[in-house]
N, C-alpha and C positions, 0 to 999 in steps of 0.2 A: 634728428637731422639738423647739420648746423647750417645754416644760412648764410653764402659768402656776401662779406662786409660792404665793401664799397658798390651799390648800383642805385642808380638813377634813370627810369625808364620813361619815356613818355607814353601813358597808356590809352590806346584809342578802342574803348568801350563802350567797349566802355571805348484828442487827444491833449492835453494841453494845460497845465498849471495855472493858478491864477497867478496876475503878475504880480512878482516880488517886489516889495517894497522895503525890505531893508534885511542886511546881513544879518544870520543867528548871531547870537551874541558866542556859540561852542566856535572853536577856531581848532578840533580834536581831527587830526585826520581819518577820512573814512576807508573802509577796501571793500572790493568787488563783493565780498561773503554779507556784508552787512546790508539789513533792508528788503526792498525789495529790488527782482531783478533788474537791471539797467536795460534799458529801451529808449529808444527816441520815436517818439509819437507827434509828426508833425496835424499843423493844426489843418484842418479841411478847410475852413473858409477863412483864412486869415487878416481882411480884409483887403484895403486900397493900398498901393503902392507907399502912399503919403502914410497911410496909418501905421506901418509896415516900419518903415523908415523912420517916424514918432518916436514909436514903442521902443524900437534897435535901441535909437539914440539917449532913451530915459533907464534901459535897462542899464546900456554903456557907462551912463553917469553913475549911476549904483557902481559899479564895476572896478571903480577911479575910487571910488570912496571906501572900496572894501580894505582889511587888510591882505598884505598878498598870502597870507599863512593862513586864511580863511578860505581852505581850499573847498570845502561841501558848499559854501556861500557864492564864489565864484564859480563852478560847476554849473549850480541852479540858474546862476543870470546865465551864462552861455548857453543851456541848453533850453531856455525860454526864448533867446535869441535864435538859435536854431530851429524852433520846434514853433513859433508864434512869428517869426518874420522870414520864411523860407525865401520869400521871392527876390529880398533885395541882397546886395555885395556883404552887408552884415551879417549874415549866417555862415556863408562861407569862411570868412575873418573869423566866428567864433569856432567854426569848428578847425581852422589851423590851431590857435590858440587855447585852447581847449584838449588837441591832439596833443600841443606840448607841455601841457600839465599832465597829462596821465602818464609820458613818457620820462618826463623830470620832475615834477614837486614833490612827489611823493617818496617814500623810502626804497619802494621795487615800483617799476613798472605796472601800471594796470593796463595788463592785455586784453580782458574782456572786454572791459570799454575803448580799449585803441580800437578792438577791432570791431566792434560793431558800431562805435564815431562812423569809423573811416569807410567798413559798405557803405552806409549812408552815404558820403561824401561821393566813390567811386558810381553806388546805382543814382544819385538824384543830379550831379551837376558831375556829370564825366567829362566834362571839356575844360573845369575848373581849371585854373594855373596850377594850383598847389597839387592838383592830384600826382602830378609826375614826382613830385619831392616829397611826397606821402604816400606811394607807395612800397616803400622798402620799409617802413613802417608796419605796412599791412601786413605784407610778407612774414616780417620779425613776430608778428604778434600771433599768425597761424602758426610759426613755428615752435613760438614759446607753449601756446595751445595744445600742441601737436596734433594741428588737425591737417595733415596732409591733403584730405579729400578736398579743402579748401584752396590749399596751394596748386593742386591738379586745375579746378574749376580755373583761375584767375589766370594759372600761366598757358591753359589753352584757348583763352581769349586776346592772351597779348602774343600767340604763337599764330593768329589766325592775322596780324599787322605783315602788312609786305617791307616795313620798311626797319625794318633793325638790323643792323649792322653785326659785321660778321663777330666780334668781340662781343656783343652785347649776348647775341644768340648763343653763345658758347659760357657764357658767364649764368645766364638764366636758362640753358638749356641744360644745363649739371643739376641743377636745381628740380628741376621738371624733371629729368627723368629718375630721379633719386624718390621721390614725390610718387610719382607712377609706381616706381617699385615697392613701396611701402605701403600701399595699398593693393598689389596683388594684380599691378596690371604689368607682367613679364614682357609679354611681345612690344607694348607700346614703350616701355621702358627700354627696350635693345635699341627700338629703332630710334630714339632720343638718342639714347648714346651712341652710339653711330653716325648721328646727324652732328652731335657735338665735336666727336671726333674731325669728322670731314671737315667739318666752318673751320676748326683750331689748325686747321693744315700742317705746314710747317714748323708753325709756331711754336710747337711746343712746350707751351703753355702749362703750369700745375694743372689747370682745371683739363686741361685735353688730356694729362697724364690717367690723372684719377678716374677722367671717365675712362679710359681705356682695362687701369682694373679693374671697377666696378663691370664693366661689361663683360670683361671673362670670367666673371664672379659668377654670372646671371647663366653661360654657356655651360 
């Protein structure tokens, strides 16, 4: 299922390393298959806000000091940042940052880790700024996955918002009910497309088209 390109949605939803003290000296990039599995396991008592904020800031300098092709190096400070300073503005900043190395430094895309970064990101601080511009991200990465059941879960909590616009719901409503259909939910899938249809009105829009075949696909 391919996932239409342009959307930006604002979505209302919606352990712990020792600290690193200096980059490997390997600068070999790494992928999803190697190691062990990627998790982010934030810390339980992380401390005081100050201490929090400390750590960010000596991790951050590490950070400055790394090279930028020392991608497993940089990784580990962000996700110590993440995972050891949860409570302050610097974990969120790691994990944008962070989100755009798995999407760019690398040779292909690391979707496992965009996509389990970015729960993280959508279940612990849902009202984050970045979440709205990080989620088509998420999307891209359940789809590269092909985990449908994933994209069903997310688009029926941003179908449950009153306030999306009729363009928007017709752009992520194609998506949703294509999503539904691929996993074998028929009736929920019609009535998506049908809902799509109706928002697209006049417009006659590709995406109001396609739903319209896709829906006498399903008849």
């Amino acid at each position: 299922m391919k996932f239409s390109m342009i959307k930006v949605i604002i979505v209302f939803l919606l352990f712990v390393q020792p600290v690193f003290s200096a980059p490997p000296a390997s600068t070999d990039e790494k992928t999803e298959s190697e190691g062990q599995p990627f998790s982010i396991r934030v810390k339980t008592n992380p401390g005081t806000r100050e201490e929090q904020i400390k750590l960010a800031r000596d991790l951050t300098a590490l950070m400055v000091q790394a090279d930028e092709n020392q991608l497993d190096a940089l990784e580990q400070l962000h996700l110590q940042v993440i995972e050891s300073a949860p409570d302050v503005q610097h974990a969120q900043n790691s994990i944008w940052m962070l989100s755009n190395m798995y999407e760019f430094a690398y040779s292909t895309p690391q979707a496992e880790k965009q996509m389990i970064l970015l729960e993280h990101l959508f279940g612990k601080y849902p009202d984050s700024t970045a979440a709205p511009l990080l989620a088509n991200r998420l999307l891209n990465a359940y789809c590269s996955l092909g985990k449908p059941e994933k994209l069903v879960e997310f688009y029926g909590k941003v179908f449950q918002s009153k306030e999306i616009d009729d363009r928007t719901f017709v752009l992520y409503g194609l998506d949703y009910a294509k999503a539904l259909k691929e996993i074998g939910k028929r009736d929920e899938a019609k009535a998506m497309f049908e809902a799509v249809i109706q928002k697209d009105g006049k417009s006659n829009s590709f995406e109001g088209n396609l739903a319209k075949t896709m829906l006498a696909d399903l008849k």
